[in-house]
N, C-alpha and C positions, 0 to 999 in steps of 0.2 A: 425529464429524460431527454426530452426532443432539446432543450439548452447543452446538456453534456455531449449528447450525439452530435448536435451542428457542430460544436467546436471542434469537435474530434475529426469531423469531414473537411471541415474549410483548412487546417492545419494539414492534414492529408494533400489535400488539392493545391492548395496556396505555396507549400514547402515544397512542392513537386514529387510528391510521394518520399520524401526524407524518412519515413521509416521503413522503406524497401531501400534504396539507394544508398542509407546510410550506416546500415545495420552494419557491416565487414568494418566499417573503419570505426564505429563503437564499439567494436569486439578489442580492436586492434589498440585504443586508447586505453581501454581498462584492462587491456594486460599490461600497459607498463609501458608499449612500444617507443611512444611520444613522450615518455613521463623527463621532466624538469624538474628537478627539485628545489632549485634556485626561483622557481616562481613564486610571486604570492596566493597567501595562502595558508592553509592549518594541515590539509589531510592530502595525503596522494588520491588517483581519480579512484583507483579500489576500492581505497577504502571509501570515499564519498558513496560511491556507486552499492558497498556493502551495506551503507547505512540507512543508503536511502533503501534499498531492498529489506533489509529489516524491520524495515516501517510499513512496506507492503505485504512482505509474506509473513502471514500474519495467521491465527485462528481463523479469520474468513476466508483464508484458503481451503481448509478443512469445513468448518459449520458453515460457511456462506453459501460453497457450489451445494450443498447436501440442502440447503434452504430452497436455491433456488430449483435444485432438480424437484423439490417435496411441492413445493408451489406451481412451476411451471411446467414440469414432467424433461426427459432426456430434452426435448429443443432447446432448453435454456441456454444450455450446453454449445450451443451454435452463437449464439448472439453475445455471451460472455467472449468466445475468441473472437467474434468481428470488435467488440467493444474494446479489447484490447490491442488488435492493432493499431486500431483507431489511435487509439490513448498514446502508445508511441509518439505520434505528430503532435499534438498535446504535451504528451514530458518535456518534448524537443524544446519546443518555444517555452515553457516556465524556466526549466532549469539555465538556458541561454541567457536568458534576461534577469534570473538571481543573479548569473557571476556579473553580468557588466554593469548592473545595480548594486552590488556590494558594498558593504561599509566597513574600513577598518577602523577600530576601537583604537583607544591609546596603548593597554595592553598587548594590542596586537592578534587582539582574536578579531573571528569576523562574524558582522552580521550582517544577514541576506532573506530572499525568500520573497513572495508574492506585498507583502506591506512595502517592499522597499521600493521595488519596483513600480508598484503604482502608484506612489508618491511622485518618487522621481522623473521617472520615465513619462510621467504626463506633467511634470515643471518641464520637462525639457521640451515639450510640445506646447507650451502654452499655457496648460490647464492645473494648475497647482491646486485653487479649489477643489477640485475633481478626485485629485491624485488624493491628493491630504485624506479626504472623504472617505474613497476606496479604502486605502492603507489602515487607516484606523477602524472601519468595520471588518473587514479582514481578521484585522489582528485581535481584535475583541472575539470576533465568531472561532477563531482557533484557538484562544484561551479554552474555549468555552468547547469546542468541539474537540479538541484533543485528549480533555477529560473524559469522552466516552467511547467513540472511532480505536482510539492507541490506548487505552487505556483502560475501562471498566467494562469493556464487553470481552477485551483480550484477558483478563483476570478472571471473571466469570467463565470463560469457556475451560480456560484450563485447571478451574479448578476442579469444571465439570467433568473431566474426564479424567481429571485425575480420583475421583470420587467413583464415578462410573468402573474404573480399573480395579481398585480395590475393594472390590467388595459391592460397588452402585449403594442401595438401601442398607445392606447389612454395612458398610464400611465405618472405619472408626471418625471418619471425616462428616459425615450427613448431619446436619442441620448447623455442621461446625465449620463450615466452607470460610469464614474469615479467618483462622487459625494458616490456611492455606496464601489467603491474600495478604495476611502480615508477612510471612515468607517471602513471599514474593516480593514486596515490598523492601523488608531491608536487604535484598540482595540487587534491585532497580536501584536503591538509591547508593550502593556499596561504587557501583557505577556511575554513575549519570554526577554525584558530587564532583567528580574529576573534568567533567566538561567535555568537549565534542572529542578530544585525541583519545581521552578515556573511551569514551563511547566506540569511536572506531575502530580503535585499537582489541577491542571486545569483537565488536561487530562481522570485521574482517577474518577472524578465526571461526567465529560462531554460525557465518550464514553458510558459506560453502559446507561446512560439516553437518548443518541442522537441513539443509535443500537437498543433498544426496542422500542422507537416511531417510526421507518421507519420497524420495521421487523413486530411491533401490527399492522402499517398499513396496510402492506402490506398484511399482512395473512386475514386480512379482507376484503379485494379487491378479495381475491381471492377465498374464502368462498363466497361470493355473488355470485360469477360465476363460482360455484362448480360443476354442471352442466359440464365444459368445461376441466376439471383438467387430467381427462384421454385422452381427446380429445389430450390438450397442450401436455403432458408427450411422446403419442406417436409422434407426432410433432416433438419433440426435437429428440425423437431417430432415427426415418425415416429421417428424416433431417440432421442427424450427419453422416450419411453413406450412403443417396440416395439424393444428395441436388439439390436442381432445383433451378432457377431464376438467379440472380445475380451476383452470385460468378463464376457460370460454374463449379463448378466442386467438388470435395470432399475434394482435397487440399486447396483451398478457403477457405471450410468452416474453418477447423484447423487450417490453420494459421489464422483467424478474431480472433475467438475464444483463442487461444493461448498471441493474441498480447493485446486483451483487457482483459484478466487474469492478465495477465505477469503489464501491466498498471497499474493493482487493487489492485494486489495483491504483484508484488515489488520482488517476490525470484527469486533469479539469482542477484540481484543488490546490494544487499548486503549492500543496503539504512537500514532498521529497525536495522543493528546488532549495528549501531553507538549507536543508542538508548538503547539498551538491554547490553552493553557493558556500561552503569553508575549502572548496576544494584548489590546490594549486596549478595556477594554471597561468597565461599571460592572455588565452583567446578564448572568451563566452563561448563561443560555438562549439568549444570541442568536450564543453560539460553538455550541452546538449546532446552529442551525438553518445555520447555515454547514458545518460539516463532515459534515451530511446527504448536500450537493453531493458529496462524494471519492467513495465509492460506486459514482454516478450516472455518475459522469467514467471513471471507473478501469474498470470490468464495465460497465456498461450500453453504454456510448459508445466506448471503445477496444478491452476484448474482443473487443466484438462485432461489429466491425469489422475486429481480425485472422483471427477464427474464419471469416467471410464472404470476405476475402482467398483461406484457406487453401482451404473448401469450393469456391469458384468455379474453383479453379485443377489444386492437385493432390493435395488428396484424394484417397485408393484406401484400401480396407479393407485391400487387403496392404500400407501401409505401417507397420502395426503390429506388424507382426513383423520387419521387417528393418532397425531402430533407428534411423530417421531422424525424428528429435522436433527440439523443442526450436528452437534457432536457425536450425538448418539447415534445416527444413521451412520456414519462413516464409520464408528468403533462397530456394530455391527458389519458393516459391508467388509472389513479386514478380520474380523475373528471368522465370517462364514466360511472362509477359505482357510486359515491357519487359524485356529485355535487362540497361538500367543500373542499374534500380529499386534493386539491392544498394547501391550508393552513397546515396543518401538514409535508407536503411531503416539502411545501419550507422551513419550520425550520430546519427540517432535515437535507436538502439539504444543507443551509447555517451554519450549525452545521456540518456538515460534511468538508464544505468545510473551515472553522478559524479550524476546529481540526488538518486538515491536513498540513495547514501550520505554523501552530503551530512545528508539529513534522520535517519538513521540515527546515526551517528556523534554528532548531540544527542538523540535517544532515548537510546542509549548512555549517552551520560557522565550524563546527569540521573538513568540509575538508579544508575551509576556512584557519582554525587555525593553520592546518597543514602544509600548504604552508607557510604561512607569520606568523607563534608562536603567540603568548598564550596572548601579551600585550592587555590590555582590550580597546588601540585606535583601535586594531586590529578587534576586535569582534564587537565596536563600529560602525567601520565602515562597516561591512559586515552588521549587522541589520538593519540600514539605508537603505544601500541598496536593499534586500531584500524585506523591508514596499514600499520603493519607486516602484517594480517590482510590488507589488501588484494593484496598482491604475494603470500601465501600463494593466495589462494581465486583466482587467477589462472593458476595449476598446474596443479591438482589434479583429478580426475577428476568428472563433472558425474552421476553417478547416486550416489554420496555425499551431493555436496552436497544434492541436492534429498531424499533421503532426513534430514538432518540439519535444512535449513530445514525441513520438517513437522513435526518432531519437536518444535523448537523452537516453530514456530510455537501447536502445539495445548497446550505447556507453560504458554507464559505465558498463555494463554486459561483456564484453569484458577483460581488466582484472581482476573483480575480478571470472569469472569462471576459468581462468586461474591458477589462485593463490588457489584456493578451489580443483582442482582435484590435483595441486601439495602435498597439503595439505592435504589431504582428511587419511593417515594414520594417523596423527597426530587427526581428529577427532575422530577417531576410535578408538585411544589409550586412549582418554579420558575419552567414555564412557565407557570402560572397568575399567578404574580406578575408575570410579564414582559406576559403579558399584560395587566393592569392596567391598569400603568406605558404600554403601549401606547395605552391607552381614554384616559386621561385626560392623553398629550401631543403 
């Protein structure tokens, strides 16, 4: 944790606080305001920005805060939003250095993302050994890790609650949850065969309408039991610096809080710059200042708003001992208040979770591609693979997987933080250029 948090500070400090300062003119780029379409490139910043957020908001938006509230107690809840602004300065510097790392194919698609940049970006500094080295475990650890992170934890959860809704034990689904994951599956791959426009072109319709019906929900849950909002809010602060129960202790609570951020929200892994790196654009800096935004959306805005759900409703310290995390604390925490609420919440839930592997699945194959090139038997067979995973992590036991997604997760963090602080002048020079170009048009 203390490797994912330094980066997130020195990126903070170093950029001059770029995700306070830069927030208004990343609002301002992903509506369109700057948009070129004459640039290179595959996707407008929208849609990058929708896909790379697809990738984040995710099932660990719902089961992760509910995890880390059930481990850490309301403080979690504190340290998930400091970890997310953090993460902002972090997105900045990955996705800046996908775009001016990029590589365009002969067909004209593009490939980008943390393998290209460390490669490159340290031949240009000298260190091509280094670079090569990075890029290639990188790309191996995202193979490998996008199969459970994007992939078999986000199938497992929604089929659990899709199981949970109708009927939980009595339902016609229990002990048949793969029936659920073949589903899912030939409708991932109904997409994802058409490749990154496919994807976006999905993504951009799908995130804004699946992130208002889980954020209208929730705000409503939590207006009903308005009542308890100041009660929850000191909760979370007394709790983020005096924690009792569970954890033992105040480091407990920031690393729960930090690890199911880091989860949700993906900066430090340098997973969303693949996606942000098709985007059209002529200046790197200004896909940074866009993918500042995922962060912000992902922990600051939806976290914080399941965590506030969960505190308001049915929070108790003993529920951290009697294993009720995850899915099922949140479809509780929305039925205590309305009754139907589980119906909206599981659309969601399962919109959330085809959105993110959706985005997942081209993280995937790009590091995929990377390793074994560009032939479409090549990409073929990773998407196979991949839909096949899906009906697997659909199964299988949910305190596995979440131990396997961390693992992975804090893997591929490994070199590309490495390759970002090497880097980290080269982002700076950027936006200084960008901002030039800014002054004088």
């Amino acid at each position: 944790m203390v490797w994912l948090v330094a980066g997130g500070l020195f990126f903070t400090g170093y950029l001059g606080f770029i995700n306070v300062r830069g927030f208004r003119h990343g609002m301002a780029l992903a509506m369109g305001k700057y948009q070129n379409p004459s640039a290179p490139g595959e996707v407008s910043q929208f849609q990058a920005l929708a896909t790379a957020v697809s990738g984040t908001v995710g099932v660990g938006n719902i089961a992760g805060v509910a995890i880390a509230i059930s481990l850490g107690g309301p403080g979690a809840t504190f340290w998930l939003i400091v970890a997310g602004l953090l993460g902002m300065s972090t997105k900045f510097a990955e996705c800046t250095l996908a775009v001016k790392y990029r590589r365009t194919n002969p067909d004209g698609s593009v490939s980008g993302g943390p393998m290209y940049y460390l490669e490159q970006g340290l031949i240009d500094l000298g260190l091509p050994s280094v670079g090569k080295a990075l890029g290639l475990f990188y790309a191996m650890a995202m193979v490998i890790g996008c199969l459970g992170i994007g992939n078999m934890f986000q199938s497992n959860q929604a089929a659990a609650i899709f199981i949970t809704v109708t009927g939980a034990e009595h339902s016609p689904f229990m002990g048949r949850a793969w029936l659920l994951g073949l589903a899912m599956a030939i409708v991932v791959a109904v997409v994802i065969f058409g490749g990154i426009k496919s994807i976006a072109r999905v993504t951009e319709k799908l995130v804004p309408f699946m992130a208002i019906l889980y954020s209208v929900a929730a705000i409503i849950i939590i207006l009903f039991n308005a009542d308890k909002i100041f009660w929850a809010l000191g909760a979370i602060w007394q709790g983020a610096f005096s924690p009792e129960g569970v954890t033992g202790g105040i480091i407990g609570v920031i690393v729960i809080g930090f690890r199911r951020a880091v989860f949700s929200n993906e900066a430090g892994l340098g997973s969303a710059s693949i996606a942000h790196s098709a985007v059209k654009t002529n200046h790197p800096a200004t896909e940074g200042y866009v993918a500042l935004l995922e962060p912000f959306i992902d922990t600051v805005v939806v976290c914080t708003l399941t965590a506030l759900v969960i505190i308001t409703t049915v929070y108790d310290p003993s529920l951290a001992s009697t294993g009720i995390s995850g899915i099922e604390m949140t479809t509780r925490a929305f039925q205590s208040t309305i009754s139907w609420s589980p119906i909206p919440l599981s659309i969601a839930a399962i919109l959330f979770a085809f959105s993110t592997m959706l985005s997942w699945s081209y993280y995937g194959l790009k590091a995929f591609t990377y390793l074994f090139g560009e032939a479409n038997i090549t990409q073929l067979t990773f998407k196979l693979i991949f839909c096949i995973f899906i009906v697997i992590g659909s199964a299988i036991q949910l305190n596995a997987l979440i131990d396997l997604s961390d693992a992975l997760v804090f893997i591929v963090a490994i070199p590309n933080l490495i390759g970002l602080y090497i880097l980290a002048p080269i982002v700076k020079a950027e936006i200084e250029k960008y901002s030039k170009h800014r002054k004088f048009t």
